[in-house]
Backbone as ProteinMPNN parsed JSONL, in Angstrom:
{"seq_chain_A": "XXXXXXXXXXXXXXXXXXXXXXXXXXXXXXXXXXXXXXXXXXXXXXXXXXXXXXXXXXXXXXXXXXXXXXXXXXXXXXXXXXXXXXXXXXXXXXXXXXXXXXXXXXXXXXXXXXXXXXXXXXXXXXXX", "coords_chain_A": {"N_chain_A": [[7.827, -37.35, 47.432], [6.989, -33.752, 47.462], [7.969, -30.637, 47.191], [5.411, -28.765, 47.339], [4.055, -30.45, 48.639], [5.182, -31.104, 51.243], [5.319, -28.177, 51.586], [2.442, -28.166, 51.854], [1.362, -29.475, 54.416], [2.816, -28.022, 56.192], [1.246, -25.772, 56.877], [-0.84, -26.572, 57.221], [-4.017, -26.776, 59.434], [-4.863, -28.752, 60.918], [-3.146, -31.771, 60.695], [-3.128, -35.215, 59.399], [-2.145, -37.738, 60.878], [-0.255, -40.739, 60.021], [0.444, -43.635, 61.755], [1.914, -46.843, 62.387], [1.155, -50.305, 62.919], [2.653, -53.591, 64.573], [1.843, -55.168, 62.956], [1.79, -53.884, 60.205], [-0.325, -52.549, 59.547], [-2.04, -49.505, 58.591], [-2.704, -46.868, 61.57], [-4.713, -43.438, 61.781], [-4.665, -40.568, 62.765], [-6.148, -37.161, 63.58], [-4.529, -34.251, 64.135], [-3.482, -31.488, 66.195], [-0.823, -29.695, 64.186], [2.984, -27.913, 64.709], [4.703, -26.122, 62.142], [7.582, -26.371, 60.738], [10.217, -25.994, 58.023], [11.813, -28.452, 58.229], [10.317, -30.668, 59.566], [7.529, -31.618, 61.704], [5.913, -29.885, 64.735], [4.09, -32.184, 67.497], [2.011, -32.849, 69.723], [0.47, -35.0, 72.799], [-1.455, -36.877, 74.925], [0.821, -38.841, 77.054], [0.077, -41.504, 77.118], [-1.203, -42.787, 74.568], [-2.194, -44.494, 71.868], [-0.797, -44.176, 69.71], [1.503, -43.105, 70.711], [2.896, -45.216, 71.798], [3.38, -46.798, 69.291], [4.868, -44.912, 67.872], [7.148, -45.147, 69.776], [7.661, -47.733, 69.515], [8.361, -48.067, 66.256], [9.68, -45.332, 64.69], [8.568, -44.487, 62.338], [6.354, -42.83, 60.325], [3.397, -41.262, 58.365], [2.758, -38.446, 57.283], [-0.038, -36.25, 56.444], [-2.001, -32.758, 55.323], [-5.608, -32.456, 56.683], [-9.076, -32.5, 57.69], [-10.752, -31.852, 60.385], [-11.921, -33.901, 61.176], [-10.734, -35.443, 60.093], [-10.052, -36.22, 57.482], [-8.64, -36.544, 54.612], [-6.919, -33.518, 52.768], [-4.439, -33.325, 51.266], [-1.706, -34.517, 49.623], [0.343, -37.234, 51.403], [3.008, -36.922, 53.368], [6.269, -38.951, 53.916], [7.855, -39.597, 56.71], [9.607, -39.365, 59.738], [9.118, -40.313, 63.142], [10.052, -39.262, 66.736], [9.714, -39.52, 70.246], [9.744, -36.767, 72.206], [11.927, -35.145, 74.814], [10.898, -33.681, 78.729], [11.819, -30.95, 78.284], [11.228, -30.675, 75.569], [9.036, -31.216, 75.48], [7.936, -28.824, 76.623], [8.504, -26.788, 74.739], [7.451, -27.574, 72.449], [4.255, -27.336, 73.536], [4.859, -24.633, 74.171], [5.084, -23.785, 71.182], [2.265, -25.077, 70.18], [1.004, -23.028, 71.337], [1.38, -20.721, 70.783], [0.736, -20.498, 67.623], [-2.245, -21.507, 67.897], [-3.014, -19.811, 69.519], [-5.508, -18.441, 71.924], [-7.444, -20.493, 72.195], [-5.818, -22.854, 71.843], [-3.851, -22.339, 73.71], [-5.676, -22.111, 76.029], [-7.071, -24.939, 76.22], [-4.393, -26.688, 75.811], [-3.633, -25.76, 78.766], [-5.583, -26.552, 80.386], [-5.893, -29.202, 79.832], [-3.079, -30.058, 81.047], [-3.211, -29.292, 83.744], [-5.363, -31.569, 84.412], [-4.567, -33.791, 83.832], [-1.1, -33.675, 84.454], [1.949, -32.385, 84.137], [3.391, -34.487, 83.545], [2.192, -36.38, 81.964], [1.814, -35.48, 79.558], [3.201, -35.976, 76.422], [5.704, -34.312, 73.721], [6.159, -34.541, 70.507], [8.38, -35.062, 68.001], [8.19, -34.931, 64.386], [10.059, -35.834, 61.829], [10.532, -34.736, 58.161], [11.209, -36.982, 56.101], [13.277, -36.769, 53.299]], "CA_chain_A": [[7.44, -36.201, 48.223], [7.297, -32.929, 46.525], [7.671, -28.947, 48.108], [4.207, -28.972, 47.761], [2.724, -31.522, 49.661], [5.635, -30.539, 52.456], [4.282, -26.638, 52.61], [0.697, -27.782, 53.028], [1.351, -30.4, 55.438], [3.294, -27.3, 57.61], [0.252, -24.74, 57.024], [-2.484, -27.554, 57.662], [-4.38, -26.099, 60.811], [-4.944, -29.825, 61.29], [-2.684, -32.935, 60.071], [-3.518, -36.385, 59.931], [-0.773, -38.387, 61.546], [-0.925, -41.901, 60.12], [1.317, -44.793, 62.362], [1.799, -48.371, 61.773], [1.205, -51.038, 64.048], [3.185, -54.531, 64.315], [1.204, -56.099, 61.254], [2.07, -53.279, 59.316], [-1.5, -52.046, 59.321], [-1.805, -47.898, 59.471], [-3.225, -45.977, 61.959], [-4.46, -42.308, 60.932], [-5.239, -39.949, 63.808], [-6.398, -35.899, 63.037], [-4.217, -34.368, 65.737], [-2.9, -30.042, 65.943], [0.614, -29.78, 64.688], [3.121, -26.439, 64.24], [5.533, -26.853, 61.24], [8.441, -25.898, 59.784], [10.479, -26.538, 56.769], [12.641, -29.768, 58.484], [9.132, -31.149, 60.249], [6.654, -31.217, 62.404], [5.759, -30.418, 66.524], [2.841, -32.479, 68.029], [1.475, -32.456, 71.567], [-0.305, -35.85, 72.797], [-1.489, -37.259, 75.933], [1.583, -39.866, 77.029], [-0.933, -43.039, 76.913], [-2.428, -42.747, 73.892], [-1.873, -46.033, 71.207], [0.107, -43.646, 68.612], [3.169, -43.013, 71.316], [3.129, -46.336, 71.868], [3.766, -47.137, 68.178], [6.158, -44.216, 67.488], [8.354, -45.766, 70.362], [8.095, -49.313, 68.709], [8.955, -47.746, 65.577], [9.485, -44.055, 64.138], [8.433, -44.605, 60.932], [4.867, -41.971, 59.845], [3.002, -40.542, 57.331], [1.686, -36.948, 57.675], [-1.131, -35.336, 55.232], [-3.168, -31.872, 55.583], [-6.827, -32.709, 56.825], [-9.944, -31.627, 58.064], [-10.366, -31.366, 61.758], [-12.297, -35.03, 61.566], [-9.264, -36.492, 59.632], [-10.693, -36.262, 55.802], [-7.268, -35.703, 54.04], [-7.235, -32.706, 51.823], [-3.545, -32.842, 50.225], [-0.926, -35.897, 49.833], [0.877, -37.808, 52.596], [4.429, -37.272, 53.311], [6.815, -39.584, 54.707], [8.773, -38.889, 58.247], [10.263, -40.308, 61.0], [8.722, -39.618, 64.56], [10.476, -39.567, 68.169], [9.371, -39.001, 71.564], [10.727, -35.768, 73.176], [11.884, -35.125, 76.542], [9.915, -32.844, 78.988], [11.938, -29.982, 77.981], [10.985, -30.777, 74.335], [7.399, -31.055, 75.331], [7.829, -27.732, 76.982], [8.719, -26.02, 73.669], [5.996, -28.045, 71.868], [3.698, -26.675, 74.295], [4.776, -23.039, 73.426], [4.417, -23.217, 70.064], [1.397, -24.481, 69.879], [-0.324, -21.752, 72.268], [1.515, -19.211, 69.803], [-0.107, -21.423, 66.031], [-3.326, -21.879, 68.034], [-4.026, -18.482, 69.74], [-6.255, -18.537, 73.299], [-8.066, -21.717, 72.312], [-4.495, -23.558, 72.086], [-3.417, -22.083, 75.409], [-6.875, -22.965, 77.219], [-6.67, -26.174, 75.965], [-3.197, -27.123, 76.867], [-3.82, -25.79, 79.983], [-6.626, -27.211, 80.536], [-5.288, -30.438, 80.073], [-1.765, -30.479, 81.856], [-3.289, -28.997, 85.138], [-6.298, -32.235, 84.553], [-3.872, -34.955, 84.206], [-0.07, -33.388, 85.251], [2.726, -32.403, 82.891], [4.656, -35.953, 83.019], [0.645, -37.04, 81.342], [1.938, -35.555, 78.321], [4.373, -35.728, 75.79], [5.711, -34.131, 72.41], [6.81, -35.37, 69.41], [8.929, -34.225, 66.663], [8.347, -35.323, 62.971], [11.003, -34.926, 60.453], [10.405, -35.473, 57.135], [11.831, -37.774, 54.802], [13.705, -36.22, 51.477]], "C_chain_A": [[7.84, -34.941, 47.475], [7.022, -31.639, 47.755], [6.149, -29.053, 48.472], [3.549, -29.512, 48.306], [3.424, -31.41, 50.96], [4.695, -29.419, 53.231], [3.034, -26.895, 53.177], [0.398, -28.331, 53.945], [2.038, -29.381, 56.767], [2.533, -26.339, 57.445], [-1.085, -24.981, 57.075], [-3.312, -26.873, 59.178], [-4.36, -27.851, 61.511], [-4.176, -31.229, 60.256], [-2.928, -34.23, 60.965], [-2.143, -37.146, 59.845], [-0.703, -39.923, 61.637], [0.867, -42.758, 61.037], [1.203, -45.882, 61.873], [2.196, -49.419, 63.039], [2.041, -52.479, 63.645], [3.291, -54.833, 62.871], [1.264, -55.122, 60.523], [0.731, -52.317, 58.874], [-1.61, -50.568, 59.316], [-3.361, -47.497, 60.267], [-3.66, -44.568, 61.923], [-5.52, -41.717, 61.992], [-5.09, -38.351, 63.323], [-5.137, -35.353, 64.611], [-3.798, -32.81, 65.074], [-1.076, -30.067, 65.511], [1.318, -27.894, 64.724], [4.411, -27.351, 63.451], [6.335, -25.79, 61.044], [9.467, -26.906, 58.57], [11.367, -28.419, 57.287], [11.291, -30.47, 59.156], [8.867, -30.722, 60.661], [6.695, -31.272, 64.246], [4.363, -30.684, 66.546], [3.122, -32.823, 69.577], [0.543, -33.526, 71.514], [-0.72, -36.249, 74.373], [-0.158, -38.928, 75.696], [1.261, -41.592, 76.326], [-1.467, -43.233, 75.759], [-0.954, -44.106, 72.828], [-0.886, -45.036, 70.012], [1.234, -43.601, 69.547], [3.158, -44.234, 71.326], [4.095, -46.808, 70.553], [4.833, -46.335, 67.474], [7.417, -44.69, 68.251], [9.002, -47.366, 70.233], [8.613, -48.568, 67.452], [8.299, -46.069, 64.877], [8.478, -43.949, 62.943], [6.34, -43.762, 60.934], [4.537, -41.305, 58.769], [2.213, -38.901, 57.958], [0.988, -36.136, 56.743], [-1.671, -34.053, 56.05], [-4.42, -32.772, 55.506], [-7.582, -32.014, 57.417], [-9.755, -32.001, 59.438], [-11.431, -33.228, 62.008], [-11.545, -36.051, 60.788], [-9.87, -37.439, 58.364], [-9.145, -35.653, 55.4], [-7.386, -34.889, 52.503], [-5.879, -32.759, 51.198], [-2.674, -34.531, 50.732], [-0.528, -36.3, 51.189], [2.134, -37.47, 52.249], [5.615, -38.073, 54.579], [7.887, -39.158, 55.575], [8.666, -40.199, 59.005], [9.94, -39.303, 62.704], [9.434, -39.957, 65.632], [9.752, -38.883, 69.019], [10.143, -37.715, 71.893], [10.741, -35.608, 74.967], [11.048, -33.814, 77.361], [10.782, -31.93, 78.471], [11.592, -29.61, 76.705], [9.512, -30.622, 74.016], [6.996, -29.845, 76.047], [7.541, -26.896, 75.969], [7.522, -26.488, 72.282], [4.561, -27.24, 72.202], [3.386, -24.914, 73.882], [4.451, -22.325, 72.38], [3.025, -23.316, 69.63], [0.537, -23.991, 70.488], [0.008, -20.857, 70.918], [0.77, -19.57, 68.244], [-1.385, -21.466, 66.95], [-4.192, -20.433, 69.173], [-4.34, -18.875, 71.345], [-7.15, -19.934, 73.142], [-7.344, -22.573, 72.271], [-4.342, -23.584, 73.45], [-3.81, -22.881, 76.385], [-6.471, -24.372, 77.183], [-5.901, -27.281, 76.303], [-3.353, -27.187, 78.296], [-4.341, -26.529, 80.871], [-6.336, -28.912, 81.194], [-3.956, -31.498, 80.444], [-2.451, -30.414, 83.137], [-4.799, -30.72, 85.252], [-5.269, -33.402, 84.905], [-1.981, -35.389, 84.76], [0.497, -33.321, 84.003], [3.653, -34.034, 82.436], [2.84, -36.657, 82.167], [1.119, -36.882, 79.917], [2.623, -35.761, 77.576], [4.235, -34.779, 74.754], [6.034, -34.695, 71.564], [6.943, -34.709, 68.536], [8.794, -35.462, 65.562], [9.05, -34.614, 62.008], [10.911, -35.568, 59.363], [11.547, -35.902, 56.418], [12.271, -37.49, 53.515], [14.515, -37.161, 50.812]], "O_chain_A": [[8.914, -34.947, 46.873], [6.282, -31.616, 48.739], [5.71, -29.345, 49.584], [2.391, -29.173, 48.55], [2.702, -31.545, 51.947], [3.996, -29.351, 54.242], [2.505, -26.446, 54.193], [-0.637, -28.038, 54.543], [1.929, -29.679, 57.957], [3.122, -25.429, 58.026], [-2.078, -24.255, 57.028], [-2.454, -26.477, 59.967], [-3.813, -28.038, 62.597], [-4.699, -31.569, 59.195], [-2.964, -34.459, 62.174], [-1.307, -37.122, 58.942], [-0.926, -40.529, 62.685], [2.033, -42.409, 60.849], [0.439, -46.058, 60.924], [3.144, -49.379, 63.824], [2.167, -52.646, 62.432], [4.175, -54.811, 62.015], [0.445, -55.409, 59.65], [0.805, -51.477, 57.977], [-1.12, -50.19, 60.379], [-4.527, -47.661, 59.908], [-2.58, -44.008, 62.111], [-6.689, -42.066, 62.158], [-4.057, -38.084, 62.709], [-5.001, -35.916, 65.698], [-3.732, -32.664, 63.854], [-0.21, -30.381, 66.327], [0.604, -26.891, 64.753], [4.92, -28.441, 63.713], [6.029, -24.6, 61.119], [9.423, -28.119, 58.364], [11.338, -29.376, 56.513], [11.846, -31.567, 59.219], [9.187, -29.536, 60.739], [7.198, -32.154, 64.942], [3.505, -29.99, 65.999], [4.124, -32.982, 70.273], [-0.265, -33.501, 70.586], [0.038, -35.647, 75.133], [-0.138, -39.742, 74.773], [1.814, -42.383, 75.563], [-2.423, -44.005, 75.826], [0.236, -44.398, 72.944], [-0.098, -45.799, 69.452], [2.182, -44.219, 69.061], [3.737, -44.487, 70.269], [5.278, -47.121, 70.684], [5.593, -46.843, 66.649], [8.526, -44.708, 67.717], [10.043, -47.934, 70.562], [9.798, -48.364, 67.715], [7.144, -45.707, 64.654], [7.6, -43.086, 62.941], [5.374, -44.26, 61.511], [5.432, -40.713, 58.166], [1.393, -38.587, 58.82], [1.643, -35.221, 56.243], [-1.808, -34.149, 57.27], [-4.528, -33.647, 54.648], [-7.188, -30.917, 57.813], [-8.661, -32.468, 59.757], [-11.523, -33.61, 63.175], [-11.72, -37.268, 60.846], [-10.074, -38.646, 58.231], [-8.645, -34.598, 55.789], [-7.776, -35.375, 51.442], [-5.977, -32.032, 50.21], [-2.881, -35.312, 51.66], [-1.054, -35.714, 52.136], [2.529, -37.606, 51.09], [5.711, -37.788, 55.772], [8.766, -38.398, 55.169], [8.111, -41.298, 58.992], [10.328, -38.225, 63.153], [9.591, -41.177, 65.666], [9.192, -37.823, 68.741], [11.365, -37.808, 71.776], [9.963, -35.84, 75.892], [10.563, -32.951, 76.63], [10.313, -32.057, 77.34], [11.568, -28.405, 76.452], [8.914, -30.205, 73.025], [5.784, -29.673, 76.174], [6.512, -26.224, 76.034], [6.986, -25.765, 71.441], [3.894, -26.652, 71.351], [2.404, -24.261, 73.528], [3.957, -21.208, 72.222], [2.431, -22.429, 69.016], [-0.644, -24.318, 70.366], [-0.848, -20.394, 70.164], [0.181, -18.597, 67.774], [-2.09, -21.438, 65.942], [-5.371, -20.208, 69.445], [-3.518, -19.545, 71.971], [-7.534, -20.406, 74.213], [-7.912, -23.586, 72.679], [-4.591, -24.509, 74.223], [-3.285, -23.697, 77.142], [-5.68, -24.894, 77.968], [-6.236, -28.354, 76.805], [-3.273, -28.205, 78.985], [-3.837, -27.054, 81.864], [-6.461, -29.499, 82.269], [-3.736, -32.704, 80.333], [-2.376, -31.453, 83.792], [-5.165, -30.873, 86.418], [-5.152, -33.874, 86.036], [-1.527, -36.456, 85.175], [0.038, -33.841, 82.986], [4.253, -34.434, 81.438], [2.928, -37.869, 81.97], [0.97, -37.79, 79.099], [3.545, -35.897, 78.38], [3.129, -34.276, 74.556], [6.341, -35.831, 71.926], [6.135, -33.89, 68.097], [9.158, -36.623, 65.751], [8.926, -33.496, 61.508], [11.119, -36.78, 59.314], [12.596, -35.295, 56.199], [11.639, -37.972, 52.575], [14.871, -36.957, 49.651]]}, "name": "protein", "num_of_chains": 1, "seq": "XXXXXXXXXXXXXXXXXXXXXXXXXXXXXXXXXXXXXXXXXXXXXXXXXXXXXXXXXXXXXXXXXXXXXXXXXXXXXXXXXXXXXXXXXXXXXXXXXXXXXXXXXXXXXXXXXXXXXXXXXXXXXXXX"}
């Protein structure tokens, strides 16, 4: 893992967020994150097959990609956890503030559709 493939993975508008299932197989989902230099915050619906697999095991890759999850710069290796609602509060915040009024809506949108315990966050910290 080199500086470089860190910075562009925390100034990606979109990173692809690969997981790994039992059989070791990866999963590689496009998803919004906000970054800084120790990792990444992502925002997911609770249910979805990636929490699942971050709470069987941390272990992820994270690349810059396009917004249909074409990866434009290396992968770097991290370790993902679940956060608690107050964690997915602050997730939440940042990215309205990285994503502007179409973040906000968005969020919004989709806490008041399926309730705030619907969602989670998740912190990724990379691997040095």
């Amino acid at each position: 893992m080199t500086d470089d493939a860190v910075a562009a993975v925390i100034r990606a508008s979109y990173v692809l967020l690969t997981t790994f299932k039992r059989d070791g197989s990866a999963v590689a989902t496009p998803v919004w994150a906000v970054g800084d230099e120790a990792g990444l915050l992502i925002w997911t619906p609770r249910d979805t097959g990636k929490v699942k697999r971050i709470r069987r095991s941390g272990r992820v890759t994270v690349a810059p990609c396009t917004m249909r999850g074409r990866p434009t710069g290396a992968a770097v290796d991290a370790i993902a956890k679940i956060l608690d609602t107050s964690g997915t509060l602050r997730v939440q915040e940042a990215m309205g503030r990285k994503y502007g009024w179409v973040g906000r809506t968005l969020l919004t949108l989709a806490v008041r559709r399926a309730g705030q315990d619907a969602v989670t966050g998740i912190r990724v910290d990379f691997v040095r």
